[in-house]
VMD Tcl script that builds the backbone (N, CA, C; Angstrom):
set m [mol new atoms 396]
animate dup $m
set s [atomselect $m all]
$s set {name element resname resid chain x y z} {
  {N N UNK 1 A 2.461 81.015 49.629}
  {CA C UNK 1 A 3.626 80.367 49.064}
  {C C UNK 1 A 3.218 79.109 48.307}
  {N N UNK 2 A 2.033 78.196 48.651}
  {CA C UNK 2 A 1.832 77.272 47.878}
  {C C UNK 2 A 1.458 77.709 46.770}
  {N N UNK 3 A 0.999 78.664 46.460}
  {CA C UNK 3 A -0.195 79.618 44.987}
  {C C UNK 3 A 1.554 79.272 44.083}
  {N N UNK 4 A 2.348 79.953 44.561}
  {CA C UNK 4 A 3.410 80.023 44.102}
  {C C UNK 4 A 4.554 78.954 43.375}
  {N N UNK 5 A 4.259 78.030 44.286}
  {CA C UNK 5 A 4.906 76.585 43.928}
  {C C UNK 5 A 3.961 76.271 43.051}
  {N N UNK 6 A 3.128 75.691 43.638}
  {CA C UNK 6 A 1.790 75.398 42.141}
  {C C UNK 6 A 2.083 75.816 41.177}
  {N N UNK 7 A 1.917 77.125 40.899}
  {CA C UNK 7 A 2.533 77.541 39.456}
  {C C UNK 7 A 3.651 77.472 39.199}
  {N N UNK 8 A 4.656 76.984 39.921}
  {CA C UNK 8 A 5.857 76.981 39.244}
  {C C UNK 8 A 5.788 75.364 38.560}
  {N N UNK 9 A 5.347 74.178 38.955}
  {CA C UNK 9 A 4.857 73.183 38.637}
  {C C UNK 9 A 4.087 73.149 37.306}
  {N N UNK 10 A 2.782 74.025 37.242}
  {CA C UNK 10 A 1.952 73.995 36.532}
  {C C UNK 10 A 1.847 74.989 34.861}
  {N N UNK 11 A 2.412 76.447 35.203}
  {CA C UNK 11 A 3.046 76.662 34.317}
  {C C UNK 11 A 3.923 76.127 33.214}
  {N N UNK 12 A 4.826 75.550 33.342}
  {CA C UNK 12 A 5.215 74.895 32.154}
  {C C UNK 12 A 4.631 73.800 31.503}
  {N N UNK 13 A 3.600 72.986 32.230}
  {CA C UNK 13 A 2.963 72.080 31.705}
  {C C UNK 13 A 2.006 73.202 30.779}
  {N N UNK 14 A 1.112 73.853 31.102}
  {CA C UNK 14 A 0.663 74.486 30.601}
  {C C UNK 14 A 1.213 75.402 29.173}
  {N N UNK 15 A 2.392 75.703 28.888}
  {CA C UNK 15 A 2.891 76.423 28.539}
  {C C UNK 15 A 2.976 75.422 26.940}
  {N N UNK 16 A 3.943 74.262 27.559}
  {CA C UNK 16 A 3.789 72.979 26.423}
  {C C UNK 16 A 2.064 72.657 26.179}
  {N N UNK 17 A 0.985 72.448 26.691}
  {CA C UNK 17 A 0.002 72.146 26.189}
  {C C UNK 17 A -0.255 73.686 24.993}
  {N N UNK 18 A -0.526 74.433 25.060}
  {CA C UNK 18 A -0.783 75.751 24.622}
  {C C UNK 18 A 0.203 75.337 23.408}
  {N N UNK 19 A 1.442 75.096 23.832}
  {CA C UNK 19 A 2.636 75.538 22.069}
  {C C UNK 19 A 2.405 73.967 21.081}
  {N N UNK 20 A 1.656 72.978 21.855}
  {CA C UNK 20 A 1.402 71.609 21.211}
  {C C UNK 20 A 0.229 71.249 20.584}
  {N N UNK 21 A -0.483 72.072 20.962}
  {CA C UNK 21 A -2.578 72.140 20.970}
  {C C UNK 21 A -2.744 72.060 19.358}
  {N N UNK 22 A -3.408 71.033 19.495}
  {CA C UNK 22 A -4.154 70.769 17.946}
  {C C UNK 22 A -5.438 70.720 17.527}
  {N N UNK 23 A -6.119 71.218 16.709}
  {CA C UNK 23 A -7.850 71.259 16.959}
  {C C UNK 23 A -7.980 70.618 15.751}
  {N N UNK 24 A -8.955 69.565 15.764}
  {CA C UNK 24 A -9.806 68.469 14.542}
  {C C UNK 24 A -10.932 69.196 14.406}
  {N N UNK 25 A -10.633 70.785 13.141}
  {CA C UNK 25 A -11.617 71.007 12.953}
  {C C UNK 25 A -13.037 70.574 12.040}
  {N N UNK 26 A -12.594 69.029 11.539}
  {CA C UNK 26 A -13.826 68.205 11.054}
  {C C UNK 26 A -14.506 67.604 11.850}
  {N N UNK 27 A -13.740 66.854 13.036}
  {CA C UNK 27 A -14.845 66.696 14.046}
  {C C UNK 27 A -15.921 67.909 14.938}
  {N N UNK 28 A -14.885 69.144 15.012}
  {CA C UNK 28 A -15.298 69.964 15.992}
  {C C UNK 28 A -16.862 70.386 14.649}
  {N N UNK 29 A -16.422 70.785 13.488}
  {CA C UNK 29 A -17.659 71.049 12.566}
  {C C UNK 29 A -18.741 69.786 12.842}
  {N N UNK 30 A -18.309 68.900 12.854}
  {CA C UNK 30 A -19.243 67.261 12.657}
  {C C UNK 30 A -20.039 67.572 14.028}
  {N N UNK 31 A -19.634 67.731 15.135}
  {CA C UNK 31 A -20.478 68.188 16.186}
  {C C UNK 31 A -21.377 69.115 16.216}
  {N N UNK 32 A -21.038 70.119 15.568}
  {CA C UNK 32 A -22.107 71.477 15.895}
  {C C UNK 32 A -23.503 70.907 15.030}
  {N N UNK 33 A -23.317 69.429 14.484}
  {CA C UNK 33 A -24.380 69.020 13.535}
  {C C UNK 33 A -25.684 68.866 14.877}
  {N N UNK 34 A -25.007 68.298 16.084}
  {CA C UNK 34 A -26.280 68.055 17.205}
  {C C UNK 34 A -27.516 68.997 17.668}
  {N N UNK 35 A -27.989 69.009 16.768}
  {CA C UNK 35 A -29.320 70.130 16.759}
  {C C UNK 35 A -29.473 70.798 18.367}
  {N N UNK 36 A -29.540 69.908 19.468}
  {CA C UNK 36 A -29.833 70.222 20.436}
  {C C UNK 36 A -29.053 71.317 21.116}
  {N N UNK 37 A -27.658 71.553 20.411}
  {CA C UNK 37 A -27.249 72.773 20.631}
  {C C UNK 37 A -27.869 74.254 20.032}
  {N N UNK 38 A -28.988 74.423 19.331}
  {CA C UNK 38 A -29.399 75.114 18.927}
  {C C UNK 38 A -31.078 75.819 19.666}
  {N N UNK 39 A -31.042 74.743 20.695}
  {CA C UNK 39 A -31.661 75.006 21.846}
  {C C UNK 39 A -31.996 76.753 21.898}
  {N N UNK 40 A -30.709 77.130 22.769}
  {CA C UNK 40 A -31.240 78.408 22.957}
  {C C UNK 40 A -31.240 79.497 21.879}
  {N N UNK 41 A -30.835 79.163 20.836}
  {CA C UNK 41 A -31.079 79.518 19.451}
  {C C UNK 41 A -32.617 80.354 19.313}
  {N N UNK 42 A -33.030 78.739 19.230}
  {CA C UNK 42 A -34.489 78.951 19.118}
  {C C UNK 42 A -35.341 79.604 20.041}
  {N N UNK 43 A -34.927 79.506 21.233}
  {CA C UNK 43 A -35.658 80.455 22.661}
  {C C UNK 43 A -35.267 81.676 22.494}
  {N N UNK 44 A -34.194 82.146 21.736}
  {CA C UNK 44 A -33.803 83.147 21.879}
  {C C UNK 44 A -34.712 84.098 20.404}
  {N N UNK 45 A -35.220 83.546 19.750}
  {CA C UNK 45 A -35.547 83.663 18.697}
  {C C UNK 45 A -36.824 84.300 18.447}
  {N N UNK 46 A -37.637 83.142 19.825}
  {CA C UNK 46 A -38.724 83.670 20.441}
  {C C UNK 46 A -38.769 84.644 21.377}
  {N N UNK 47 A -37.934 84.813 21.948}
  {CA C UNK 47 A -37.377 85.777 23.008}
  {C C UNK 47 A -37.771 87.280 21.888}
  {N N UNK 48 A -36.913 87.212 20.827}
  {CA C UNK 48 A -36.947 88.361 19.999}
  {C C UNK 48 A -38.276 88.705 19.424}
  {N N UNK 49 A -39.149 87.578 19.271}
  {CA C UNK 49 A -40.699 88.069 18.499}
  {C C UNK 49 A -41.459 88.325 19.831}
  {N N UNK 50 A -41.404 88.399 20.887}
  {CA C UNK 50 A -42.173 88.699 21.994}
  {C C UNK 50 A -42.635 87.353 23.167}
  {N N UNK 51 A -42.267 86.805 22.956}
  {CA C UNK 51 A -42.552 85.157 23.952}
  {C C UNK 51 A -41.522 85.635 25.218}
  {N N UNK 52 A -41.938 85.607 26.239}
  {CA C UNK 52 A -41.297 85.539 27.374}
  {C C UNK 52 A -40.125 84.252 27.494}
  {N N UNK 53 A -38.875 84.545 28.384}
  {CA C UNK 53 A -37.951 83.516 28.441}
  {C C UNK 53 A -38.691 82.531 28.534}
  {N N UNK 54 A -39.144 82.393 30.141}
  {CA C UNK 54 A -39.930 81.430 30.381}
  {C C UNK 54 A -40.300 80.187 29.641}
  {N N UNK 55 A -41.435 80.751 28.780}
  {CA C UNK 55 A -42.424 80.193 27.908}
  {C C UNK 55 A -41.421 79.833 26.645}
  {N N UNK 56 A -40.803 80.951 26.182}
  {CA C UNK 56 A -39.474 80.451 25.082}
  {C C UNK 56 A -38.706 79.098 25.182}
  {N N UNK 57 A -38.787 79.366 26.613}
  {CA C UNK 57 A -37.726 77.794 27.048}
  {C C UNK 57 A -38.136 76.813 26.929}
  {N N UNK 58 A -39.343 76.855 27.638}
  {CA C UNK 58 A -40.706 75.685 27.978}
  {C C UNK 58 A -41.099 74.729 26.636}
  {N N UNK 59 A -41.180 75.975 25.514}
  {CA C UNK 59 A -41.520 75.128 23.961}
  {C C UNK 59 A -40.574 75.120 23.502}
  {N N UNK 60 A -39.284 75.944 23.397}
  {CA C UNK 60 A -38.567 74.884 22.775}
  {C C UNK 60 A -37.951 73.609 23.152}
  {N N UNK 61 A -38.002 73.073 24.514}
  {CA C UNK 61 A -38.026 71.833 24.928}
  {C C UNK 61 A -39.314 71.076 24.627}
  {N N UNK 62 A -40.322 71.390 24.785}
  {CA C UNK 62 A -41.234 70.472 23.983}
  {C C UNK 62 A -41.179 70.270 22.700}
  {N N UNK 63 A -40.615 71.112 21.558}
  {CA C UNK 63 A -40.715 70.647 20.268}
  {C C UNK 63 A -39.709 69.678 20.507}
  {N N UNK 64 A -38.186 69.908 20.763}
  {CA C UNK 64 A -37.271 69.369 20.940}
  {C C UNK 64 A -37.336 67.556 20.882}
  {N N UNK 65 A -38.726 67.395 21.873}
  {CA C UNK 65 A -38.970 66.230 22.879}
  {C C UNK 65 A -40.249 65.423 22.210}
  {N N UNK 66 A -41.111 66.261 21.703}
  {CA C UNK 66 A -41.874 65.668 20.244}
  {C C UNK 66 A -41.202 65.505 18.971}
  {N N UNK 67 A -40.484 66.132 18.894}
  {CA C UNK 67 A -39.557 65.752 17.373}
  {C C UNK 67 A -38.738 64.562 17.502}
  {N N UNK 68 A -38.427 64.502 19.045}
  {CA C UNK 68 A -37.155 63.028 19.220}
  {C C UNK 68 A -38.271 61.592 18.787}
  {N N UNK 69 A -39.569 61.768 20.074}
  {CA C UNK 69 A -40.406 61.133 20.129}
  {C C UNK 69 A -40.761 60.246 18.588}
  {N N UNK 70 A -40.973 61.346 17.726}
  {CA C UNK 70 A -41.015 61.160 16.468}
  {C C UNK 70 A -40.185 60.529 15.386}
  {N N UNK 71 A -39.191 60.619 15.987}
  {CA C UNK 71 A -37.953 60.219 15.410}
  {C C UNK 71 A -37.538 61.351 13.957}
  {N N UNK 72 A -37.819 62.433 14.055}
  {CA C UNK 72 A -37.056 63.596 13.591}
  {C C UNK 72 A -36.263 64.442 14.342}
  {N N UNK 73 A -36.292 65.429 13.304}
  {CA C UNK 73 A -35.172 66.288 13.716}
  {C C UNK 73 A -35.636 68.154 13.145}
  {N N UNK 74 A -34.733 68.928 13.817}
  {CA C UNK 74 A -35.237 70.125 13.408}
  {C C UNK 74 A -35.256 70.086 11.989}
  {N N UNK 75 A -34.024 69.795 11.585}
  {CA C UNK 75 A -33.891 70.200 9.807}
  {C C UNK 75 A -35.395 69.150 9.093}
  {N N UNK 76 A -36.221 68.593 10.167}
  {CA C UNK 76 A -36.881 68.249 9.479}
  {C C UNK 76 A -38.344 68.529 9.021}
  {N N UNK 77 A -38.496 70.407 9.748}
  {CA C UNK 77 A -39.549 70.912 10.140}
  {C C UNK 77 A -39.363 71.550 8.723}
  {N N UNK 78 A -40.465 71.887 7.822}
  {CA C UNK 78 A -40.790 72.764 7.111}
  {C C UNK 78 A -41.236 74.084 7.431}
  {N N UNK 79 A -40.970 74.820 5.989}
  {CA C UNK 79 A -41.474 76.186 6.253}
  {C C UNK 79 A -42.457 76.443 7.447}
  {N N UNK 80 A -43.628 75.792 6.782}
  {CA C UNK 80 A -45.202 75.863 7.618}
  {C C UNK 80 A -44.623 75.145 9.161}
  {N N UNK 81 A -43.964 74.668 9.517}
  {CA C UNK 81 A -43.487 74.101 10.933}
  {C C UNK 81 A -43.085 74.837 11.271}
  {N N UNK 82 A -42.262 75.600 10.857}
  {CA C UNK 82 A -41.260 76.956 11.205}
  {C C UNK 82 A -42.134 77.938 11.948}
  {N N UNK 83 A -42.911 78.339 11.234}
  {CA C UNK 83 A -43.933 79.612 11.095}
  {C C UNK 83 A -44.824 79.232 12.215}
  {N N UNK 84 A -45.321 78.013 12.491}
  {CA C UNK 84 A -46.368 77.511 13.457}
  {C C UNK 84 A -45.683 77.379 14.982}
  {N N UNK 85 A -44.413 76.938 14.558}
  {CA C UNK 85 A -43.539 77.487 15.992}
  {C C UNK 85 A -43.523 78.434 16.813}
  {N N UNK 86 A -43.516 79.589 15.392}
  {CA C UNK 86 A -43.219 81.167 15.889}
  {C C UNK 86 A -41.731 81.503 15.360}
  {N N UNK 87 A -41.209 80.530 14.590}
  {CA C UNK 87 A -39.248 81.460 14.262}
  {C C UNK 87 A -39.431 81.437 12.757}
  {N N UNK 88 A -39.974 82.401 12.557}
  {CA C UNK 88 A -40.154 82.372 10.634}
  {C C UNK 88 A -38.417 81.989 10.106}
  {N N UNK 89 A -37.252 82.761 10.744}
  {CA C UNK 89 A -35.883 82.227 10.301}
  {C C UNK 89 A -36.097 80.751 10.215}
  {N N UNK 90 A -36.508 79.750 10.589}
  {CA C UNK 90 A -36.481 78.302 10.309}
  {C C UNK 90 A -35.192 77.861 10.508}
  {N N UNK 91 A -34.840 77.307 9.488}
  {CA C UNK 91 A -33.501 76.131 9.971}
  {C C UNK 91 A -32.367 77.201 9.464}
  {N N UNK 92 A -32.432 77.941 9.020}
  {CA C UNK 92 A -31.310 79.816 9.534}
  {C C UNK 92 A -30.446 79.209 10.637}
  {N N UNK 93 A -31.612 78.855 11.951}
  {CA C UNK 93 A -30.905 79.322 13.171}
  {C C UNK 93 A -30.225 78.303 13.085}
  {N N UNK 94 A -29.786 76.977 12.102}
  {CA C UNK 94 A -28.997 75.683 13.037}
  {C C UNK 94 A -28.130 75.832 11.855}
  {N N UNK 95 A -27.212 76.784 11.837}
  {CA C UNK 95 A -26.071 77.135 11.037}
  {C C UNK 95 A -25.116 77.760 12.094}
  {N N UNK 96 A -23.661 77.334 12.501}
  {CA C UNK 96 A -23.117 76.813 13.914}
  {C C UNK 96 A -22.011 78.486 13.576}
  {N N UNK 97 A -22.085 78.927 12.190}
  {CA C UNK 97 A -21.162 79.955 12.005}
  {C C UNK 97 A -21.813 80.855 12.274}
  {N N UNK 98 A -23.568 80.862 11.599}
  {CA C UNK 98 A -24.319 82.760 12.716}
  {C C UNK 98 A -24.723 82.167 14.383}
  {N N UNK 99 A -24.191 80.895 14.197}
  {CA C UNK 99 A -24.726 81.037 16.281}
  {C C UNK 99 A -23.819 81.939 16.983}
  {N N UNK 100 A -22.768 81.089 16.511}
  {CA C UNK 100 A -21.383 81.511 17.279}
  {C C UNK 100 A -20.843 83.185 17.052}
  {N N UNK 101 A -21.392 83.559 15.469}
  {CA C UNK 101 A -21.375 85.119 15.323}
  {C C UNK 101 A -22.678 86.189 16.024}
  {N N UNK 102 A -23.995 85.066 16.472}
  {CA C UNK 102 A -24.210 85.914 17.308}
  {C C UNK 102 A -24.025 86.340 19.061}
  {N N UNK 103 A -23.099 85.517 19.238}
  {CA C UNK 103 A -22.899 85.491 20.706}
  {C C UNK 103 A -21.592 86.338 20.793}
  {N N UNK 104 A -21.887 87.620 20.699}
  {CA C UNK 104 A -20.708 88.814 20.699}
  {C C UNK 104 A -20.484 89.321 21.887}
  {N N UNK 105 A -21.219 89.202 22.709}
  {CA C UNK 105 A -20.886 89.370 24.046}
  {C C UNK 105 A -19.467 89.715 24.714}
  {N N UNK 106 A -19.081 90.261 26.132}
  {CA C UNK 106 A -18.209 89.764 26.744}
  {C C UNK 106 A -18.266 88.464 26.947}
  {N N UNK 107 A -16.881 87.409 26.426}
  {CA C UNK 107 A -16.642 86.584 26.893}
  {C C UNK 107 A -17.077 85.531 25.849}
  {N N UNK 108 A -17.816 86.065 24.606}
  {CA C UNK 108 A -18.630 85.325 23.952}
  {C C UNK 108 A -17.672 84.772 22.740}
  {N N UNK 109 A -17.929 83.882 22.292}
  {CA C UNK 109 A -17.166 83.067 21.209}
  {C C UNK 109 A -17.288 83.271 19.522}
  {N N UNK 110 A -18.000 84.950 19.806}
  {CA C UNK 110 A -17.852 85.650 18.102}
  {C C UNK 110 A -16.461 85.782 18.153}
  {N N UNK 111 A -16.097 85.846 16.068}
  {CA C UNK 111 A -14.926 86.790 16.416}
  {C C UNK 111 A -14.839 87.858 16.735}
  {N N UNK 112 A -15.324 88.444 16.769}
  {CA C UNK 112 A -15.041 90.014 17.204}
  {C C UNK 112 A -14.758 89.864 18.976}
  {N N UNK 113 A -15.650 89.156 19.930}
  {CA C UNK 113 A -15.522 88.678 20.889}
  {C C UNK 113 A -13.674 88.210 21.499}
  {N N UNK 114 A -13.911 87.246 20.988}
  {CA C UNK 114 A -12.551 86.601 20.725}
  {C C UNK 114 A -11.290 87.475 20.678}
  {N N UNK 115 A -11.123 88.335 19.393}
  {CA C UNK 115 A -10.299 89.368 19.788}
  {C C UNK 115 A -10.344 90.403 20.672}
  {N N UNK 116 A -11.341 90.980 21.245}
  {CA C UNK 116 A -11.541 91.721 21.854}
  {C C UNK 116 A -10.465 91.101 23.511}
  {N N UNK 117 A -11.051 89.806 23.445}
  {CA C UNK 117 A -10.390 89.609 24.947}
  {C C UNK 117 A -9.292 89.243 24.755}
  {N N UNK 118 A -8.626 88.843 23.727}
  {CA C UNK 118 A -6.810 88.713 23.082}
  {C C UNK 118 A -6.148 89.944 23.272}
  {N N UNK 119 A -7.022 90.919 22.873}
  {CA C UNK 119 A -6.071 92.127 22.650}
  {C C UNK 119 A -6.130 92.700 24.113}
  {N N UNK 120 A -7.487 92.222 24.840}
  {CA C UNK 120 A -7.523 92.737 26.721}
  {C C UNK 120 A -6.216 91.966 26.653}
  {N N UNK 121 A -5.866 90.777 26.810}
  {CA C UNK 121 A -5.092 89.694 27.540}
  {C C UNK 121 A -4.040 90.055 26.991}
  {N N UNK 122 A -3.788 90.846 25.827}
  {CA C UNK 122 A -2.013 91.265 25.283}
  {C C UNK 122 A -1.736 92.480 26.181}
  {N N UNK 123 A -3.110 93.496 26.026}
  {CA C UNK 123 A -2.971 94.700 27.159}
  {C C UNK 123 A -1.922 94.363 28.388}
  {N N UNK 124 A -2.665 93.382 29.169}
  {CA C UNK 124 A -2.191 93.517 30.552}
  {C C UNK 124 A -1.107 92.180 30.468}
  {N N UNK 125 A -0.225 91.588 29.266}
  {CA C UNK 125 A 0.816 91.008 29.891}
  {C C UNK 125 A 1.995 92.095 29.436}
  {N N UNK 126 A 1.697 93.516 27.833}
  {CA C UNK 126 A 2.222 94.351 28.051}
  {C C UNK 126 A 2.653 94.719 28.973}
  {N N UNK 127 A 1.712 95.045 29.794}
  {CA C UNK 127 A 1.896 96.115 31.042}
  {C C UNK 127 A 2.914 95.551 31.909}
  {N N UNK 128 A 3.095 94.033 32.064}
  {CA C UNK 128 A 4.008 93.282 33.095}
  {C C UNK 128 A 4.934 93.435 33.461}
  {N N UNK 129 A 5.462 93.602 34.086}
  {CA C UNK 129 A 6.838 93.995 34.440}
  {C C UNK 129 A 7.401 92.670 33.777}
  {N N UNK 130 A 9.031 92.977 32.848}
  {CA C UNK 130 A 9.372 91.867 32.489}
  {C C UNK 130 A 9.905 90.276 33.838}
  {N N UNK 131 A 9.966 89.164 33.225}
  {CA C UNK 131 A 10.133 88.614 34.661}
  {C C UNK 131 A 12.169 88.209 34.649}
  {N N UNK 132 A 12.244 87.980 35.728}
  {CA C UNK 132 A 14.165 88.299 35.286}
  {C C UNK 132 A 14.217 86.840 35.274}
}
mol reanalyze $m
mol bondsrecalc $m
mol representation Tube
mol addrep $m
């Protein structure tokens, strides 16, 4: 019975956040600028040319941590940096529209993703019995 009260409480707050929700998509773009989200980008990258997770992980936190050291940045690796890494794609991977298109997954934040679990989540409030 409390599950119940709770939501009767919490539901409509919810309901107004959802019909009020506003997204700053210049900041939200201005963020994806933080290279360090491109982290597993790059492990994953290596992952694909044959480098074990492991070891994938291991260096791309060390470049990560020599480049800070340095006071650069990925976009500041050249071709020949690229290649000596091991991710011939280069600075490819720190483009925030193929990250997010490659994470198609369940649950994942492609579009195709995205709709996929909209149209699950329209499925089963279809199915609902209406509420009186």
């Amino acid at each position: 019975m409390d599950a119940a009260d709770t939501l009767e409480v919490v539901l409509p707050a919810l309901t107004g956040a959802v019909a009020t929700i506003a997204f700053d998509t210049a900041t939200m773009r201005e963020a994806c600028e933080d290279e360090g989200l491109y982290a597993t980008d790059l492990a994953e990258a290596l992952v694909r040319s044959g480098v074990p997770f492991r070891e994938a992980h291991a260096r791309t936190g060390e470049l990560l941590r020599d480049l800070e050291a340095q006071g650069r940045s990925l976009r500041d690796l050249d071709p020949a940096g690229w290649e000596t890494f091991g991710v011939p794609e280069g600075a490819s991977l720190l483009d925030p529209d193929r990250a997010i298109a490659a994470r198609s997954g369940p649950g994942g934040p492609s579009r195709a993703s995205v709709e996929r679990q909209a149209d699950a989540l329209a499925a089963v409030l279809d199915a609902r019995p209406p509420v009186p």
